[in-house]
C-alpha positions as a LaTeX table, in Angstrom:
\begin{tabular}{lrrr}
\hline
Residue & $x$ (\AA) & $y$ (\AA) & $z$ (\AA) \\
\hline
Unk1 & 7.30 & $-5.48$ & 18.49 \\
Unk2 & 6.05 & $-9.33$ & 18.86 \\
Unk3 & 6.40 & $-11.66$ & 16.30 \\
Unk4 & 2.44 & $-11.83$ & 16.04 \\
Unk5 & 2.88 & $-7.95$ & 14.60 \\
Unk6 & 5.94 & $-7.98$ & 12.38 \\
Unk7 & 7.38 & $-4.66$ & 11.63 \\
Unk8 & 6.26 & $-3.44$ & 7.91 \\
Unk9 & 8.89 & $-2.22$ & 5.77 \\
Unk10 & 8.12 & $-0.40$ & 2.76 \\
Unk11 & 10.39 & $-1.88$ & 0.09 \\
Unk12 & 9.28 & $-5.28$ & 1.33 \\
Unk13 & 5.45 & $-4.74$ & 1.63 \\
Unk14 & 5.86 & $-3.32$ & $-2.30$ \\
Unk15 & 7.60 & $-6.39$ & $-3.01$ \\
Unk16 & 4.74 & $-8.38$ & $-1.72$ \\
Unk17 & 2.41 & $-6.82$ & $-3.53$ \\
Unk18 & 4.11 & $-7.38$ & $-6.49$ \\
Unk19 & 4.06 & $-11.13$ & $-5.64$ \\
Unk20 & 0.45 & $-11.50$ & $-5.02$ \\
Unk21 & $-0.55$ & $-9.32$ & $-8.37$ \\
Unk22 & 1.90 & $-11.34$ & $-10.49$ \\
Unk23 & 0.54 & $-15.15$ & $-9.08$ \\
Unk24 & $-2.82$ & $-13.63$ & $-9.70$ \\
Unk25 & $-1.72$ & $-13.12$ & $-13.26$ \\
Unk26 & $-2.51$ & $-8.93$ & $-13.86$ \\
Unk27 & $-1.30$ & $-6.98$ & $-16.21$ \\
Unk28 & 2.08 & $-5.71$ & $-15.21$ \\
Unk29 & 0.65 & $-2.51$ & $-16.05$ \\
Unk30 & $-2.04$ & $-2.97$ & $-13.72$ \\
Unk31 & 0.78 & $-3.85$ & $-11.18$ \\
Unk32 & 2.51 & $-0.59$ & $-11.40$ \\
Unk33 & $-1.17$ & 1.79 & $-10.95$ \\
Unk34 & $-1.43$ & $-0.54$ & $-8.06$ \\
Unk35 & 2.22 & 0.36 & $-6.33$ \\
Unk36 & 2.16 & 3.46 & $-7.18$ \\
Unk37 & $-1.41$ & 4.13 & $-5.51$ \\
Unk38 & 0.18 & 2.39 & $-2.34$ \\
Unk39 & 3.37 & 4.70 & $-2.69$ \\
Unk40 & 1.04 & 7.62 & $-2.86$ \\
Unk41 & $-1.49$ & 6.58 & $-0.21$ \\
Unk42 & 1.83 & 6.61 & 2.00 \\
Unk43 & 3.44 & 9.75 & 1.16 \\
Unk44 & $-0.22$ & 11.49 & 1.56 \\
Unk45 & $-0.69$ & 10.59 & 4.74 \\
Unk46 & 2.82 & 11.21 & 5.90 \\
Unk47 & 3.35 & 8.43 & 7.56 \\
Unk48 & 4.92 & 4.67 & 7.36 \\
Unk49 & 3.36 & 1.53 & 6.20 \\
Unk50 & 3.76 & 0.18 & 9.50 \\
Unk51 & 1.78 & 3.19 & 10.77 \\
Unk52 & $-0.93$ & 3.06 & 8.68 \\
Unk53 & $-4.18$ & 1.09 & 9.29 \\
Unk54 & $-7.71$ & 1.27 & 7.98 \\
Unk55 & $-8.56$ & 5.06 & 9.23 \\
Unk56 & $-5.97$ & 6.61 & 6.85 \\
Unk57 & $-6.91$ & 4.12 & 3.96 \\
Unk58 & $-10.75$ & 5.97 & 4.47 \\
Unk59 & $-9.02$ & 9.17 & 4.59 \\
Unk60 & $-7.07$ & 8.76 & 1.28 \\
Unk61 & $-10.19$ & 7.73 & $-0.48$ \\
Unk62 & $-12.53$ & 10.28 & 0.36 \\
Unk63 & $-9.80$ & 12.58 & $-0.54$ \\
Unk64 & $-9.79$ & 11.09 & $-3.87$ \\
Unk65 & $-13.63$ & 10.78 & $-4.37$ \\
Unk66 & $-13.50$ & 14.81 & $-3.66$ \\
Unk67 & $-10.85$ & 15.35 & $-5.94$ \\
\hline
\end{tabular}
């Protein structure tokens, strides 16, 4: 891949989202409901972060609004 797409890796991309909810000051709480919806948005749609884009984001959702 180019260096304009770098290559997602799940532990990292986790990691980062733990970075940006802790300098915005949540709840750690709130920071694990937030990884673990990630961690189940992935596993859902059986694929990796790297594969995912905004089409299986939409999926997940209206999944969960039928649910």
């Amino acid at each position: 891949k180019s260096a304009a797409y770098p290559v997602l890796h799940a532990k990292k991309f986790l990691n980062q989202i733990r970075e940006l909810i802790c300098n915005k000051y949540y709840n750690l709480r709130t920071e694990k409901a937030y990884v673990q919806w990630v961690r189940l948005c992935v596993k859902w749609n059986g694929c990796g972060i790297a594969d995912m884009g905004l089409h299986e984001i939409e999926v997940f959702e209206a999944m969960l609004a039928k649910e």
